[in-house]
C-alpha positions in Angstrom: 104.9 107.7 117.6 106.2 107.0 114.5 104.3 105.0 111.9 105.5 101.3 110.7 104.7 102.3 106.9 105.0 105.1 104.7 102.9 105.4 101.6 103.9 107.5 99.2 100.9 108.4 95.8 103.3 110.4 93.7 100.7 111.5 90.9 100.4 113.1 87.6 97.3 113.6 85.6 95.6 110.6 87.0 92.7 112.9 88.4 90.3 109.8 87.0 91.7 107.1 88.9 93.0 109.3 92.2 89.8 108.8 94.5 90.0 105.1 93.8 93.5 104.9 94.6 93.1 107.2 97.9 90.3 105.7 99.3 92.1 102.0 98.6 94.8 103.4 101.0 92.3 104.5 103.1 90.5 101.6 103.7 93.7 99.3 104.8 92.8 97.1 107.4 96.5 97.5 108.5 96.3 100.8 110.0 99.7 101.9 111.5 100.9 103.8 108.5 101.3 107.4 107.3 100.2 108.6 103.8 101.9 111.2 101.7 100.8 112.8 98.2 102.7 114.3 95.7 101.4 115.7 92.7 104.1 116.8 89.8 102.8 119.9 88.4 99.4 118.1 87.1 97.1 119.8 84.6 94.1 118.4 85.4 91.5 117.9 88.1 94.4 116.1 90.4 94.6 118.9 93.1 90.9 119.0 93.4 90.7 115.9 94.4 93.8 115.8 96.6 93.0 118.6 98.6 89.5 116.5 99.5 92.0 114.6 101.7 94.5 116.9 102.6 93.5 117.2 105.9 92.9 113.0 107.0 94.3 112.5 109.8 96.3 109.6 108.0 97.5 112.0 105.3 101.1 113.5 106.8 102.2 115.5 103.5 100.9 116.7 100.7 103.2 118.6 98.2 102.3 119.9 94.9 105.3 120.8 92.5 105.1 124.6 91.3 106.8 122.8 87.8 107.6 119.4 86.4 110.4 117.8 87.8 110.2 115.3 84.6 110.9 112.1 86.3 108.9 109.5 88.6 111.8 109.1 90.2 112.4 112.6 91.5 108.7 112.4 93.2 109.9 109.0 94.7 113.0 110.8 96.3 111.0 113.4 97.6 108.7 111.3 98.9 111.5 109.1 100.9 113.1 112.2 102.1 109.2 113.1 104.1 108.7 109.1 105.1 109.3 108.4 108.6 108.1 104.7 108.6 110.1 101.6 108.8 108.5 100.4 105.5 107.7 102.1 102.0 104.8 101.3 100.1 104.8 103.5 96.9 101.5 103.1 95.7 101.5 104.5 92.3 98.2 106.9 91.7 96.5 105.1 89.0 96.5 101.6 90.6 94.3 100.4 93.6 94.7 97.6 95.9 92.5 94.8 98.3 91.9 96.2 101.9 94.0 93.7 103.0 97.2 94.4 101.0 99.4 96.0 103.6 98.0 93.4 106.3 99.2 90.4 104.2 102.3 91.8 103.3 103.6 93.0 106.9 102.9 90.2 108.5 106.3 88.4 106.1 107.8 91.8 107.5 110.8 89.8 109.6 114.4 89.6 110.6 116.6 89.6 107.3 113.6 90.8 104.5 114.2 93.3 102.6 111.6 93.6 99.9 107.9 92.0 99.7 106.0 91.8 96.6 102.7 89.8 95.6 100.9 89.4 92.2 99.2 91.6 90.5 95.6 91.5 88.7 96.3 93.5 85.8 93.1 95.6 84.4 91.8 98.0 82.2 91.0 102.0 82.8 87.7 100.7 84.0 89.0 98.1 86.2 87.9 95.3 84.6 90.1 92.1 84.7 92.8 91.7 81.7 95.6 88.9 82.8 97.9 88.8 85.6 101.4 89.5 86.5 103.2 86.8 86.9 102.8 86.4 82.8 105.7 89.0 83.2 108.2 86.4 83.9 106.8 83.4 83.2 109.7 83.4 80.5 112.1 83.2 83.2 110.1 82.0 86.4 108.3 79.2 85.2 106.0 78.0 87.8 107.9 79.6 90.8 105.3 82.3 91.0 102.4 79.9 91.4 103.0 79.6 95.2 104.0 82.0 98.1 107.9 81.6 98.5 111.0 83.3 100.5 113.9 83.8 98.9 117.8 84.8 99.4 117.9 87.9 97.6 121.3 87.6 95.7 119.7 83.9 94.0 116.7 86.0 92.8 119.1 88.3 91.4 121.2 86.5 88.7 118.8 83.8 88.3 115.7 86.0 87.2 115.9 90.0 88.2 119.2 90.8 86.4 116.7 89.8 83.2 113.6 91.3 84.1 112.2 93.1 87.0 110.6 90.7 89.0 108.2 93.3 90.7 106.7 94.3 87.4 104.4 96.8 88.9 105.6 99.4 91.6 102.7 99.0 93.5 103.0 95.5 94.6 106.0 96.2 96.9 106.9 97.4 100.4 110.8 97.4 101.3 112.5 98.4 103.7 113.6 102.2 103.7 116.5 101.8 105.8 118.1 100.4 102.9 117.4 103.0 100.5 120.3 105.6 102.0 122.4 102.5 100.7 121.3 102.6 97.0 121.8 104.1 93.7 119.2 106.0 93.2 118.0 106.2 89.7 117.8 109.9 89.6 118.9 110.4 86.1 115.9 107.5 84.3 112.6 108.5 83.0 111.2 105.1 82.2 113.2 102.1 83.7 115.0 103.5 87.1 112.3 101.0 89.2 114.0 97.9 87.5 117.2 99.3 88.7 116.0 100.1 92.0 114.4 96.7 92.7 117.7 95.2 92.2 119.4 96.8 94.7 116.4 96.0 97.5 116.7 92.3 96.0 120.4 92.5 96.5 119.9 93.8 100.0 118.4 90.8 101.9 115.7 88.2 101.3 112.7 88.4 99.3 109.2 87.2 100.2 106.3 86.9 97.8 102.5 86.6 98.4 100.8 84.5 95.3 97.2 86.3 96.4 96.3 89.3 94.0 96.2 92.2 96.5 97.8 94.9 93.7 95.4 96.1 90.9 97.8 97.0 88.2 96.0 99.7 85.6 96.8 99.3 82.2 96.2 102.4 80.3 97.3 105.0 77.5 99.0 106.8 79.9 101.1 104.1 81.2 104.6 104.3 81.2 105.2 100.7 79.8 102.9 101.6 77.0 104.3 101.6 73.4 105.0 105.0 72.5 106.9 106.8 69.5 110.1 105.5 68.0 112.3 108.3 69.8 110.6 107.4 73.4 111.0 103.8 72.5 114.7 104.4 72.0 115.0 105.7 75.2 113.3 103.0 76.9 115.8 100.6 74.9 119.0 102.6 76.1 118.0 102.8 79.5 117.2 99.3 79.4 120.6 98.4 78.4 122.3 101.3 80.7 120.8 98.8 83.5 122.0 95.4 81.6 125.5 96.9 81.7 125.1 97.6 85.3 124.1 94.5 86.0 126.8 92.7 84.1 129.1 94.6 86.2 127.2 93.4 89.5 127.0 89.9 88.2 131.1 89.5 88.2 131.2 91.1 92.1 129.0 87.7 92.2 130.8 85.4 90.8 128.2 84.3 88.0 127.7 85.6 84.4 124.9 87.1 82.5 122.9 84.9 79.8 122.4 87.5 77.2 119.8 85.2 75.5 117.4 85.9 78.2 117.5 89.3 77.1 115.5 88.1 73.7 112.3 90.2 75.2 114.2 93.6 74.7 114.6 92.7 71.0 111.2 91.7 70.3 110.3 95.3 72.0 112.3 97.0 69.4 111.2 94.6 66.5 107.9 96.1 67.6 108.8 99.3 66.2 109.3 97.5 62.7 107.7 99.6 59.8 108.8 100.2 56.3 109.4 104.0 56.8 111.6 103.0 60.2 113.7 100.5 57.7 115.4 103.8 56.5 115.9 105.8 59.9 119.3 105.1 61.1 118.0 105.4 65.2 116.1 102.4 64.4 118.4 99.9 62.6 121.1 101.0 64.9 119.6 100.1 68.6 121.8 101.3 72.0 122.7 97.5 72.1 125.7 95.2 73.1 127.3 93.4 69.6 125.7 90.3 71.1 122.0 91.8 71.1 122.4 93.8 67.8 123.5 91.4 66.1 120.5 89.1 67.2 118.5 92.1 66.3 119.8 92.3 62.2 119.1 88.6 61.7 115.9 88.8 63.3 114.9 92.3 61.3 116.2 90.6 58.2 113.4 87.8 58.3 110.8 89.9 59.5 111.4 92.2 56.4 111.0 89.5 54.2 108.0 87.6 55.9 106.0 91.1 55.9 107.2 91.7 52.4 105.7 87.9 51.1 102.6 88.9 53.1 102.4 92.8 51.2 103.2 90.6 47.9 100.3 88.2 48.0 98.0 90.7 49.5 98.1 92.2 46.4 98.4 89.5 44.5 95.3 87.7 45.0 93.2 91.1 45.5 
């Protein structure tokens, strides 16, 4: 018989956080699913712990890469390929969840839903509480996230998703995997292919979200959405804006337009990135941007040079 979930833990070098994850999967009180680990070609103590499950008689696969395949996206085609469940949960390695998670969600599993997310508590590497989610898009959302709603998919879309990903963290999702022979799959993304893949499951039906906190989001050095250096930034940014294109081009087959001032947080990332030293590297003062965006970005660059130069200025001033 075949299972009504598949849960996919496609891991790399989360050895420290892998038990927690597992046994978090483990201990569902839902218990019709199958579970299937992948581990990319880690270099630490992953497969050790791995192979303490390999043979649960929940756990259906587990496949470790002989090399890199260099993208989390890869892993999460592989692991589709192996699900034979009606729903996919892909419960990222270094996040946990409540017992009840899969419980709460499937039970908003009916006729016409395509995706189900619910907020996130987001913590540190030792799982203490930092914030939650729906900060994410409080920009955008304003109070909808406050209470447990159902909504038609295509509304979502061009009224908050084609600006930011309204399931910020993977792991707070199931959706349906018929749908997923249907989509473009971000094969060729390193960093942002789950905001363009969440679209398309948006796009696909209606979308239900639970306002309890069953997803432990882990915030870490490792974490993709971390800053890192100017040249992975930069990828990040044009990836970003690969997708805004994209969407722009979606938002026309629906009859609306995009508001490229909602698109204000992808500047402030790459203002992020401001230092003196960057102020002379051509990759930085030239962002992968639209005209609209970049030219935002100059004006906004310009007074930031000048504010941190009056602040340099009477630093030494008054020393």
């Amino acid at each position: 018989m075949q299972p009504s979930v598949s849960v996919i833990v496609p891991n790399y070098n989360h050895a420290r956080f892998l038990k927690q994850r597992i046994d978090s999967i483990l201990n569902q009180t839902y218990t019709d699913f199958e579970l299937i680990i992948l581990d990319d070609c880690s270099t630490d103590d992953s497969k050790t712990i791995i192979d303490l499950y390999a043979e649960n008689e929940k756990v259906s696969h587990v496949v470790y890469n002989e090399k890199n395949s260099g993208s989390l996206f890869n892993q999460w085609q592989k692991g589709l390929a192996l699900a034979q469940g009606e729903w996919i949960w892909i419960a990222e390695s270094d996040d946990y969840s409540a017992p009840n998670f899969l419980e709460t969600l499937m039970s908003k599993t009916f006729d016409g839903v395509s995706l189900v997310f619910c907020k996130s508590n987001i913590v540190d590497e030792d799982g203490v509480y930092v914030s939650d989610s729906s900060v994410w898009l409080s920009d955008l959302a304003g109070q909808m996230l406050e209470n447990d709603f159902v909504a038609e998919g295509k509304t979502l879309f061009y009224e908050v998703h084609a600006y930011k990903n309204i399931v910020s963290n993977t792991s707070s999702a199931i959706f349906r995997k018929k749908i997923v022979d249907n989509v473009q799959f971000p094969y060729d993304y390193k960093i942002c292919g789950d905001w363009l893949f969440f679209a398309q499951m948006t796009l696909a039906g209606n979308v239900v979200y639970v306002t309890e906190p069953l997803n432990y989001w882990r915030q870490h050095s490792n974490t993709t959405r971390n800053v890192g250096s100017l040249e992975t930034e930069r990828l990040r940014l044009r990836e970003n804006m690969d997708i805004v294109r994209h969407f722009s081009s979606l938002a026309k087959k629906l009859s609306c337009r995009l508001d490229y001032s909602k698109y204000n947080w992808l500047i402030d990332g790459w203002l992020r990135q401001f230092t003196y030293k960057n102020l002379l590297k051509w990759e930085y003062v030239n962002p992968p941007m639209p005209y609209k965006l970049k030219l935002k970005f100059h004006c906004r660059l310009i007074q930031r040079f000048f504010v941190e130069l009056c602040k340099s200025f009477k630093k030494r001033l008054f020393q």
